[in-house]
MIDRENMAR-138799 format. One record per residue: residue number from 1; x, z, y of N, C-alpha, C in turn. Coordinates in nm, 2 decimals, padded with zeros to 4 digits. Each point is the difference from the previous one (the first is absolute). Layout:
N
     n      nxx      nzz      nyy     caxx     cazz     cayy      cxx      czz      cyy
   NUM        X        Z        Y        X        Z        Y        X        Z        Y
...
This chain:
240
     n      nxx      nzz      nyy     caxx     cazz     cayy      cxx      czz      cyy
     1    11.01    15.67    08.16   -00.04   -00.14    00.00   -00.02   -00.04   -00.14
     2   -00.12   -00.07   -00.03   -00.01   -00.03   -00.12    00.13   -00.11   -00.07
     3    00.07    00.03   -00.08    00.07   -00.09   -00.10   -00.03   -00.14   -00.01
     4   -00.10   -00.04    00.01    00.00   -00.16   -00.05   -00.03   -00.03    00.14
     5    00.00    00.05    00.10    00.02   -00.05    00.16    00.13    00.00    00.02
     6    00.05    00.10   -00.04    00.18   -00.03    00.00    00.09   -00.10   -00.08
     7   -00.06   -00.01   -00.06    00.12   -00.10   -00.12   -00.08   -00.15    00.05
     8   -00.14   -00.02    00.07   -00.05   -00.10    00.04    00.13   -00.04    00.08
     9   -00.04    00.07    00.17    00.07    00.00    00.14    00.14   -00.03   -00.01
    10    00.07    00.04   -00.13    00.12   -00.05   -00.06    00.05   -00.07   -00.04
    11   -00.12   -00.08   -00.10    00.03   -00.09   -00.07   -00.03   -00.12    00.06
    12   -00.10    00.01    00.08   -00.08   -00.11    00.05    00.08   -00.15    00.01
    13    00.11    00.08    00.11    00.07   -00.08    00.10    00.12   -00.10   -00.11
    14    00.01    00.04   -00.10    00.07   -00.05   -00.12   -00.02   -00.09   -00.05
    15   -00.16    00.04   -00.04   -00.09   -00.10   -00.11   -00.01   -00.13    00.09
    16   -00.06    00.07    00.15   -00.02   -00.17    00.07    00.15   -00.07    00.03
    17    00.10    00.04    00.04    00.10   -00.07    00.02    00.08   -00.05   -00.10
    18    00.01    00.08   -00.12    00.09   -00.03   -00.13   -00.05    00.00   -00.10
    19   -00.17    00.04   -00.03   -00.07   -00.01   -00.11    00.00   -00.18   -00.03
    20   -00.11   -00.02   -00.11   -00.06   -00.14   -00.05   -00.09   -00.02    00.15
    21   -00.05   -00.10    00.02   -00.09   -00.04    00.12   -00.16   -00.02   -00.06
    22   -00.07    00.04    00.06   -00.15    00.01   -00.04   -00.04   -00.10   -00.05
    23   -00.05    00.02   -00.11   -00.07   -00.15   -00.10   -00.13   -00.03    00.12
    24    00.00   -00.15    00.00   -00.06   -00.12    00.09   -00.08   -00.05   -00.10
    25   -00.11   -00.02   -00.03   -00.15   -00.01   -00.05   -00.07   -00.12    00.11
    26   -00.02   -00.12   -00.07   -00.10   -00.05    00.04   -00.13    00.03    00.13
    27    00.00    00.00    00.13   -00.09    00.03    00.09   -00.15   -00.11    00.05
    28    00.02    00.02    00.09   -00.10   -00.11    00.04    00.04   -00.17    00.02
    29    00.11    00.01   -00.03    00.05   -00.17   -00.02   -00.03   -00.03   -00.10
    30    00.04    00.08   -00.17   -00.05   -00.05   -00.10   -00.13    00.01   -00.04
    31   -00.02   -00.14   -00.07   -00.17   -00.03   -00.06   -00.02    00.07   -00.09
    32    00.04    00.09   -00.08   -00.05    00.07   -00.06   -00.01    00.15    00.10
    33   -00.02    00.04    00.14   -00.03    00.09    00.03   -00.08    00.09   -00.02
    34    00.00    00.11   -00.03   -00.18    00.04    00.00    00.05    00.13    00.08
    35   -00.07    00.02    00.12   -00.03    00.07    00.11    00.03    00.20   -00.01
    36   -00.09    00.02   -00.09   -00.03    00.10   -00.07   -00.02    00.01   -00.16
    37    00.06   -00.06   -00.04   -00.04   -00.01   -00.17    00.06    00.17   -00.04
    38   -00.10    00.00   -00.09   -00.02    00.17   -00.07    00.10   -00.01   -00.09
    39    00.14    00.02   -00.01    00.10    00.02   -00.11    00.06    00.05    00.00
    40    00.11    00.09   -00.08    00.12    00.02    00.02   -00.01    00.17    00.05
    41    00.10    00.03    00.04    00.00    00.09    00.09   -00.11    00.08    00.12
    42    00.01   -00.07    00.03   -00.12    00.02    00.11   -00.15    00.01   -00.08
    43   -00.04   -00.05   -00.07   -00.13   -00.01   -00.06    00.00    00.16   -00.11
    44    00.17    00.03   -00.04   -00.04    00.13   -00.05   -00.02    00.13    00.12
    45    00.10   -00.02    00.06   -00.05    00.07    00.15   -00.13    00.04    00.05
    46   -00.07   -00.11    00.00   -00.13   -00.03    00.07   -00.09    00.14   -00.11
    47    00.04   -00.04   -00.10   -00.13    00.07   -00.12    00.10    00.12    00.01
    48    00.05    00.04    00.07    00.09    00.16   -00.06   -00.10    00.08    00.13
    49   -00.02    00.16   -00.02   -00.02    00.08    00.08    00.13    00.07    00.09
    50    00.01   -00.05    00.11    00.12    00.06    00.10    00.01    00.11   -00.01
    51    00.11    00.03   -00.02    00.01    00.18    00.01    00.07    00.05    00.14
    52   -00.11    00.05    00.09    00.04   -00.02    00.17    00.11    00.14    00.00
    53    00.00    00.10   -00.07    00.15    00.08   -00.02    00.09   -00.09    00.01
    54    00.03   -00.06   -00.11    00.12   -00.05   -00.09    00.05   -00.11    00.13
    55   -00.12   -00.05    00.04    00.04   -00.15    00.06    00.08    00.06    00.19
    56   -00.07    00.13   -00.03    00.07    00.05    00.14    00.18    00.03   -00.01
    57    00.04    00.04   -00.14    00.09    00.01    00.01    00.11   -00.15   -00.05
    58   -00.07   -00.09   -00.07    00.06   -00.15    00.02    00.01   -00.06    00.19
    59   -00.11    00.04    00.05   -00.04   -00.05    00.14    00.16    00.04    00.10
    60    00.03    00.14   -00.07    00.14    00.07    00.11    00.10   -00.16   -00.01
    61   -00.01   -00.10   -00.10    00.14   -00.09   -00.04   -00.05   -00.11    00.12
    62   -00.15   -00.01    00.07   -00.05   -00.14    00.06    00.01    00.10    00.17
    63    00.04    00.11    00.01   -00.04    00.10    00.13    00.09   -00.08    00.06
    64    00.12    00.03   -00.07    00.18   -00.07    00.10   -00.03   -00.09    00.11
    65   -00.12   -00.12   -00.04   -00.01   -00.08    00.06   -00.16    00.02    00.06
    66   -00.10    00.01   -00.08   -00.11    00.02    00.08   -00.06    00.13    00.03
    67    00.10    00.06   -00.01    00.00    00.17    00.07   -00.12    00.03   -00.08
    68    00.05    00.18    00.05   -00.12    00.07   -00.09   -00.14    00.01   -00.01
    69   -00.04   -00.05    00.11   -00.13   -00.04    00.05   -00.08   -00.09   -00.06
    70    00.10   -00.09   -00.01   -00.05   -00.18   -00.05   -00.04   -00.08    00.16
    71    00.07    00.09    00.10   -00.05   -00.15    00.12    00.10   -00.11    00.00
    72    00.10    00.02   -00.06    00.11   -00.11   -00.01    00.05    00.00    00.17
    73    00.05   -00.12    00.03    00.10    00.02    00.10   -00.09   -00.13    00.11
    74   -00.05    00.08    00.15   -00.06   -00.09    00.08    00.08   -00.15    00.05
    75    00.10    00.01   -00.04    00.06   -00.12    00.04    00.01   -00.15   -00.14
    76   -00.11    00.08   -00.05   -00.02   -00.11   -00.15    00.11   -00.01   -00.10
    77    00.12    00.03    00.03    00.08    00.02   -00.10   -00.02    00.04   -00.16
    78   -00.08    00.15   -00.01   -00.10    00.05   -00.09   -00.16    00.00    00.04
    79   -00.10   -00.04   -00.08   -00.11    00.02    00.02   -00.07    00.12   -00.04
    80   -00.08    00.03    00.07   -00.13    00.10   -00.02   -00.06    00.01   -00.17
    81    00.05    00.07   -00.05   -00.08    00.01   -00.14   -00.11    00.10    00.01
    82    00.01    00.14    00.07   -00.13    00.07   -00.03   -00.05   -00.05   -00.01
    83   -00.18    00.03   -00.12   -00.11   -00.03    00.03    00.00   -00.10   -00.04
    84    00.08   -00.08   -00.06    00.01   -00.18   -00.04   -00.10    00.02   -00.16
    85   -00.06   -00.10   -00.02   -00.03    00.02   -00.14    00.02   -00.01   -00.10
    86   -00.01    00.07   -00.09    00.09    00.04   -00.15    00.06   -00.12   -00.06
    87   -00.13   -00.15   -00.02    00.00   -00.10   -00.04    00.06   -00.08    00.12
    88    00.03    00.03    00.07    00.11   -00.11    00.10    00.13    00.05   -00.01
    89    00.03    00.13   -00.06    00.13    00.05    00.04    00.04   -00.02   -00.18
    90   -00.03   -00.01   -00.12    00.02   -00.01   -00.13    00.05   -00.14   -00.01
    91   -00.05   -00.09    00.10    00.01   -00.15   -00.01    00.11   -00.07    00.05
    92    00.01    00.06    00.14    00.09   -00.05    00.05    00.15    00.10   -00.02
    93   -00.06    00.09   -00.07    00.19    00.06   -00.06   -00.01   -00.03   -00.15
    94   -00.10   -00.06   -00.03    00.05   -00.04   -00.16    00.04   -00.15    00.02
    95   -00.07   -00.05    00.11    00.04   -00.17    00.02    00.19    00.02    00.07
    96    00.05    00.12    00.05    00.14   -00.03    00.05    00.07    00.01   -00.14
    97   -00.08    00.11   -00.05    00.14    00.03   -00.14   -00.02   -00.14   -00.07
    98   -00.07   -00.06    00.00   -00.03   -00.11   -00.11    00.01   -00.15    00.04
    99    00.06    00.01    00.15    00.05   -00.15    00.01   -00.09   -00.07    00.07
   100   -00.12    00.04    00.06   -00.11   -00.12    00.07    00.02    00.01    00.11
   101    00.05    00.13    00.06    00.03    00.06    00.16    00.11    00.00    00.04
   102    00.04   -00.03    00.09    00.12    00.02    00.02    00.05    00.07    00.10
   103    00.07    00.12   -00.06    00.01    00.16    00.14    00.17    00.02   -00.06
   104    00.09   -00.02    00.03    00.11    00.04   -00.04    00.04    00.15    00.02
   105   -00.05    00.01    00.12    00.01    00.17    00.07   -00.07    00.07   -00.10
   106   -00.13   -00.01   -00.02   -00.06    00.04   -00.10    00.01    00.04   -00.11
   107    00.07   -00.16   -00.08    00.00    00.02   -00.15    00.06    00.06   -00.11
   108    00.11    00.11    00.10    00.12    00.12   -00.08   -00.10    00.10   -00.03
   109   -00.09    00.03    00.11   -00.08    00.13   -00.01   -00.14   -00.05   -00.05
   110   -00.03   -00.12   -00.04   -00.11    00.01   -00.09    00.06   -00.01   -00.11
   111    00.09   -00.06   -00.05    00.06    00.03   -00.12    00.05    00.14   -00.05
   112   -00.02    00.09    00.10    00.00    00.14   -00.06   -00.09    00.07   -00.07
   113   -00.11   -00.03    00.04   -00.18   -00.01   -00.02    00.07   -00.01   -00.19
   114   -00.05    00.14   -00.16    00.08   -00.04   -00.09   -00.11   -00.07   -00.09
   115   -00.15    00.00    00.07   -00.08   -00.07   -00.09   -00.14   -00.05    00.06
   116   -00.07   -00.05   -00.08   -00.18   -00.01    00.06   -00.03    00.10    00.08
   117    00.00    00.14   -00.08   -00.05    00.12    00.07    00.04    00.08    00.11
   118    00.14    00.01   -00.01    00.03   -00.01    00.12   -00.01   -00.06    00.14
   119   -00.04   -00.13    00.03   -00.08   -00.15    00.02   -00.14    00.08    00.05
   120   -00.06    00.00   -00.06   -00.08    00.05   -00.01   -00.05    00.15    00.06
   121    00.08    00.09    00.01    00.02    00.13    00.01    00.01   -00.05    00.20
   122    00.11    00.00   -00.01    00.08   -00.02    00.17   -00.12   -00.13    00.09
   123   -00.07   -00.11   -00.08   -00.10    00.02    00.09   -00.14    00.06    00.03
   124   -00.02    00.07   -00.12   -00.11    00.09    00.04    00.00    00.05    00.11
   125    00.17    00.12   -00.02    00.02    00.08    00.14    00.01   -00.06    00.14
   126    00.05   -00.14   -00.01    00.02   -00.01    00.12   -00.15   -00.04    00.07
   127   -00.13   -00.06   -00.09   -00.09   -00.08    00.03   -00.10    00.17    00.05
   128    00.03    00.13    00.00   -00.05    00.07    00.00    00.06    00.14    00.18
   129    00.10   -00.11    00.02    00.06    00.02    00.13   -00.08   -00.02    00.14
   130   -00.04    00.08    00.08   -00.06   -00.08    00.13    00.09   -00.08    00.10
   131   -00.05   -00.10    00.04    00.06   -00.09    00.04    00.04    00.05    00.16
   132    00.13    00.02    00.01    00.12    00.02    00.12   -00.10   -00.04    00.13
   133    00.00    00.06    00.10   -00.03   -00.08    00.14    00.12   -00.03    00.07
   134    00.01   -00.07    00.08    00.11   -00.05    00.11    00.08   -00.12   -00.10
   135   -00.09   -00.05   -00.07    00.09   -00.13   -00.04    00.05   -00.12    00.10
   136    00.09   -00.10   -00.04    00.06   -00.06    00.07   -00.10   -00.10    00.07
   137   -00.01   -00.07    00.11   -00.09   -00.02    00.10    00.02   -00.13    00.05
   138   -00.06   -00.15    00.08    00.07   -00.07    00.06    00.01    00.07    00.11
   139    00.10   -00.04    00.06    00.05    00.07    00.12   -00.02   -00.07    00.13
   140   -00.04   -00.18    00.01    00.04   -00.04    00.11   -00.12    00.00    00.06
   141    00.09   -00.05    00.17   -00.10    00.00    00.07   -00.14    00.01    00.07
   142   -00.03   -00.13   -00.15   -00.12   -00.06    00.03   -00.08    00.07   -00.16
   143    00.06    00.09   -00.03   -00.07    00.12   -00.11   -00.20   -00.02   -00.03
   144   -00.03    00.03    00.11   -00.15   -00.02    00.03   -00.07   -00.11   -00.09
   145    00.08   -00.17    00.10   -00.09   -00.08   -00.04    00.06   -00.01   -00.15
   146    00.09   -00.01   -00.02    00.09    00.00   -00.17   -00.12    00.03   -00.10
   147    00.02    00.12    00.04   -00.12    00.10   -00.10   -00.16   -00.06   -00.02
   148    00.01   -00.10    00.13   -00.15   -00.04    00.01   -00.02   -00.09   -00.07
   149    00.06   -00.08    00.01    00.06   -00.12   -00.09   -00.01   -00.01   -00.13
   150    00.08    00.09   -00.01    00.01    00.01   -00.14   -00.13    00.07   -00.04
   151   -00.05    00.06    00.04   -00.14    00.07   -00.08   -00.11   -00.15    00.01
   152   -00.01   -00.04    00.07   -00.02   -00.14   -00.04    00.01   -00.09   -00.09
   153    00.13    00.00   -00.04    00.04   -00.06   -00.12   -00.02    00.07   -00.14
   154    00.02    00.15    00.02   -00.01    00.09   -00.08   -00.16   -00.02   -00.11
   155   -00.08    00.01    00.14   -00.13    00.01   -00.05   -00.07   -00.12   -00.04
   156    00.10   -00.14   -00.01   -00.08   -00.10   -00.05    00.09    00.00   -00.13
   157    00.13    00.00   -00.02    00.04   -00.03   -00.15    00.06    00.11   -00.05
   158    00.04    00.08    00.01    00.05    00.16   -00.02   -00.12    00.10   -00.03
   159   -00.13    00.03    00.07   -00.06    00.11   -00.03   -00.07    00.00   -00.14
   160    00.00   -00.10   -00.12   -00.12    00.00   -00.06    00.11    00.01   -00.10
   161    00.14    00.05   -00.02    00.07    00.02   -00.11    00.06    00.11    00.02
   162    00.01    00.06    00.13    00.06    00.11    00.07   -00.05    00.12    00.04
   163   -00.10   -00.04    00.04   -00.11    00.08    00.07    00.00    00.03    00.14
   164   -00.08    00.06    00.05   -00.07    00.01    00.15    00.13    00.09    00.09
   165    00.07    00.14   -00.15    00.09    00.05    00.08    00.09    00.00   -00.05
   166    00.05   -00.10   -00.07    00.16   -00.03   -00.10   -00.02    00.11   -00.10
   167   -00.11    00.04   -00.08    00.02    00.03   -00.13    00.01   -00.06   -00.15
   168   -00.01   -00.14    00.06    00.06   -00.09   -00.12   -00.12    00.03   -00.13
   169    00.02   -00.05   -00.10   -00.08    00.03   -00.16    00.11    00.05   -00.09
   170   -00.04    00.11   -00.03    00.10    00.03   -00.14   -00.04   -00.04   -00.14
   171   -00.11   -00.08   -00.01   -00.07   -00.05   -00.14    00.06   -00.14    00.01
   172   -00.02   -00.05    00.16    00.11   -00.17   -00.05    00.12    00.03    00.10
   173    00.10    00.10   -00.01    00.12    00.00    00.00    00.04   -00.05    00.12
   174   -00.10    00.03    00.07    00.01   -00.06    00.19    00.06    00.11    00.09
   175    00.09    00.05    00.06    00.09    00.11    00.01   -00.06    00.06    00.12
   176   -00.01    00.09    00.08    00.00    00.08    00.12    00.05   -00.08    00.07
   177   -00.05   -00.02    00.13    00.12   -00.05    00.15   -00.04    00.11    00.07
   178   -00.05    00.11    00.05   -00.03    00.12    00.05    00.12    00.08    00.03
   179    00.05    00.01    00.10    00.12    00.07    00.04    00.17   -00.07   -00.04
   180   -00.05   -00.11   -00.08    00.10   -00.07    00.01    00.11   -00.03    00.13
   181    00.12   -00.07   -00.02    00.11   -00.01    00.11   -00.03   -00.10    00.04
   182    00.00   -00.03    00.13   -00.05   -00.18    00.08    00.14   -00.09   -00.10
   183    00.09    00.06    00.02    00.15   -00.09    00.00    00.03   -00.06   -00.18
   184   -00.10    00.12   -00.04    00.01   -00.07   -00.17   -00.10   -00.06   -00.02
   185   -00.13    00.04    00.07   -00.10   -00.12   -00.06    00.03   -00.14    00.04
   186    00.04   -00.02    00.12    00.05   -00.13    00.06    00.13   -00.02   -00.10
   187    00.08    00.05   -00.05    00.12   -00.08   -00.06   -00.08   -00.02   -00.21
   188   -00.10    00.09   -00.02   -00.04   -00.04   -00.13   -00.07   -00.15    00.07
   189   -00.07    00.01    00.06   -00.08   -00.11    00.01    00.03   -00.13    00.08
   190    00.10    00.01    00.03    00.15   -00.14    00.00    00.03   -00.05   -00.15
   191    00.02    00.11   -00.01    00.07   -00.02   -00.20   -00.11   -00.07   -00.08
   192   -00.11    00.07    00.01   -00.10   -00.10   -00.07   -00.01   -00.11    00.04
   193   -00.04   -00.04    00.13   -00.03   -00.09    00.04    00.14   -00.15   -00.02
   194    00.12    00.06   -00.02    00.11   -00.08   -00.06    00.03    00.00   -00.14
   195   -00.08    00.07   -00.07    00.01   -00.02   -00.12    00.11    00.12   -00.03
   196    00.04    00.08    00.07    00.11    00.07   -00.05   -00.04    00.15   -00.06
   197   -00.10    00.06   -00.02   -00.09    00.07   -00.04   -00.05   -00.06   -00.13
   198    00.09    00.03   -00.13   -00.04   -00.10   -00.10   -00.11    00.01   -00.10
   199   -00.10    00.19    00.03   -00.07    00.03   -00.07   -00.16   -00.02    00.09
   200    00.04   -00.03    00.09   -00.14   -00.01    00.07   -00.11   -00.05    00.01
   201   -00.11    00.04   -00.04   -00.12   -00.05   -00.03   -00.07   -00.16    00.07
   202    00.00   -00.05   -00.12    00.01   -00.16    00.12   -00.11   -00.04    00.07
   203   -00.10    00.03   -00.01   -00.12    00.00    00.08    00.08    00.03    00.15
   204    00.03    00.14   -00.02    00.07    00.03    00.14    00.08   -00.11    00.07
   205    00.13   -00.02   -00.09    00.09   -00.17    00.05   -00.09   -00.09    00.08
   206   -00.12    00.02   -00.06   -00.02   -00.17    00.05   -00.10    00.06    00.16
   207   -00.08    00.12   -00.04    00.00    00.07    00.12    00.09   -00.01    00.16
   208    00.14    00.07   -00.08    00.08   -00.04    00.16    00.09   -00.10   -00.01
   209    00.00   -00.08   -00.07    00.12   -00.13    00.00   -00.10   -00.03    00.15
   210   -00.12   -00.04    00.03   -00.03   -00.09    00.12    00.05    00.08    00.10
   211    00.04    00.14    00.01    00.00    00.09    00.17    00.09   -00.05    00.02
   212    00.04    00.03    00.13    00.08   -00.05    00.11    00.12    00.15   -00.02
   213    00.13    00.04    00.09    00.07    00.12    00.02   -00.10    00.05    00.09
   214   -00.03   -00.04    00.10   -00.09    00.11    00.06   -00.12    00.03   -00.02
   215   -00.07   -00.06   -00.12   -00.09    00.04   -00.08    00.02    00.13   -00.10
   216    00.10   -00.05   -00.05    00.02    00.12   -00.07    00.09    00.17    00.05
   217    00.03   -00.04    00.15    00.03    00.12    00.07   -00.07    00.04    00.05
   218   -00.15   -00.05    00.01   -00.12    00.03    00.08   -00.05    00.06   -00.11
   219    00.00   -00.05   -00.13   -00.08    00.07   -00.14    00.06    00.12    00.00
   220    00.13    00.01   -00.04    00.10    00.12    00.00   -00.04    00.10    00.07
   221    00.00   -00.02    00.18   -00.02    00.12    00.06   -00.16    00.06   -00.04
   222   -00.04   -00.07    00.03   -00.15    00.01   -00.07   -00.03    00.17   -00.10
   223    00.05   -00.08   -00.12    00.00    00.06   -00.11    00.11    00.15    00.01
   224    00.09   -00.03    00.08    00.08    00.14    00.03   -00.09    00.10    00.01
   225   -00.12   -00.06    00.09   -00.05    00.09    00.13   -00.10    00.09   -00.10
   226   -00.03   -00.08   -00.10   -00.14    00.04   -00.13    00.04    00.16   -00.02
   227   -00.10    00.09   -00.06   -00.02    00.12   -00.02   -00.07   -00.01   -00.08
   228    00.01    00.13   -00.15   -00.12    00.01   -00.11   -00.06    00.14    00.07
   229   -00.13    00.03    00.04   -00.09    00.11    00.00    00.05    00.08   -00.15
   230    00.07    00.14    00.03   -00.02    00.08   -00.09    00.13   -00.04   -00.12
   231    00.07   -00.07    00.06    00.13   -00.01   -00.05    00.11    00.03    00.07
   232   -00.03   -00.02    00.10    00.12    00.06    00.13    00.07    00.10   -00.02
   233    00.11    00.02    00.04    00.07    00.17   -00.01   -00.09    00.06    00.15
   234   -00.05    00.10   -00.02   -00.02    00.08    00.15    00.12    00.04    00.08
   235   -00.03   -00.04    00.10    00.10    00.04    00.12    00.01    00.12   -00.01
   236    00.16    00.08    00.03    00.03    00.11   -00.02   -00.03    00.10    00.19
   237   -00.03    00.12   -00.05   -00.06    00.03    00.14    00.08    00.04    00.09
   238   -00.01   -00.05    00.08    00.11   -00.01    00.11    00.05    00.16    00.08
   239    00.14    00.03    00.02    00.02    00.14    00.06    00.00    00.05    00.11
   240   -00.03    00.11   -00.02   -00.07    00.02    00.10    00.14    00.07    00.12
């Protein structure tokens, strides 16, 4: 097992309980926000070439929790990283180390991450993962009309920043929902919608501040259900 997965898995549980607590940075409540502003950290990231070796063996410290795969955990707990885009995954792990986001589970093991390039490195690899099938799903009942619903909703204020099959934009930093977990998209998009999601693009805010809960469980399932053509993992063939 690689070394810096070890002393991570070790140390982790330290840093979050007895370490310093994650520096808190101005979000979407302060006036001086800016959404995406090119600085810092992240902006060196962005201009570095990922090294998809290197970043596979930083990636073993993020496995613990979003497995080796990158489908994360169907029950939303971890989300789906395969396949996510380079520029969504630099952003939102340079926004936890730096105070705009707020992931406490998170923020031991991105503080392992020892520079830009590594940043940089780990999401190359991961954005070069096919994206898991059998992600997390709504499950009730009325499944059908949910899904209906919500593609409804989807395709009036959702598809023109997301796309047709949840492949998002990786030039404006608009992330995958393709194979995503029903139970995290619905708990991110609570969060935004309360403000508790402090790095979030505010266009989006003002987006779902009007939905309703079952609007946005209708969006959710929806978007679960999304598939990218030609990013999918193929099904393994069944025995005979």
């Amino acid at each position: 097992m690689n070394m810096k997965l070890i002393l991570a898995l070790l140390l982790a549980p330290a840093i979050a309980f007895a370490g310093p607590p994650a520096p808190k940075t101005e979000g979407i409540e302060g006036k001086g926000y800016k959404w995406n502003e090119q600085a810092g950290e992240k902006i060196e990231a962005l201009h570095k070439k990922g090294d998809i070796k290197n970043g596979e063996e930083v990636y073993e410290t993020c496995a613990a929790c979003h497995l080796g795969s990158g489908a994360g955990r169907p029950d939303g707990t971890f989300p789906q990283l395969a396949g996510q885009h380079s520029t969504v995954l630099i952003k939102q792990i340079a926004d936890i180390r730096g105070g705009l986001r707020d992931n406490p589970t998170m923020y031991p093991f991105a503080q392992v991450m020892s520079d830009a390039q590594e940043l940089a490195d780990v999401s190359a690899y991961i954005g070069k993962l096919c994206i898991p099938l059998g992600n997390g799903k709504y499950e009730g009942k009325d499944a059908a009309m949910q899904v209906a619903k919500g593609k409804e909703l989807y395709e009036k204020q959702c598809l023109e920043c997301h796309g047709k099959n949840g492949e998002g934009n990786k030039e404006k930093f608009y992330p995958v929902l393709a194979g995503q977990h029903y139970k995290y998209l619905l708990r991110q998009m609570v969060e935004i919608k309360e403000g508790k999601r402090r790095n979030s693009n505010p266009d989006m805010v003002k987006i779902i501040k009007p939905y309703t809960e079952d609007q946005l469980i209708a969006i959710s399932a929806y978007q679960a259900s999304l598939t990218m053509p030609g990013a999918m993992c193929k099904d393994k063939p069944k025995k005979k």
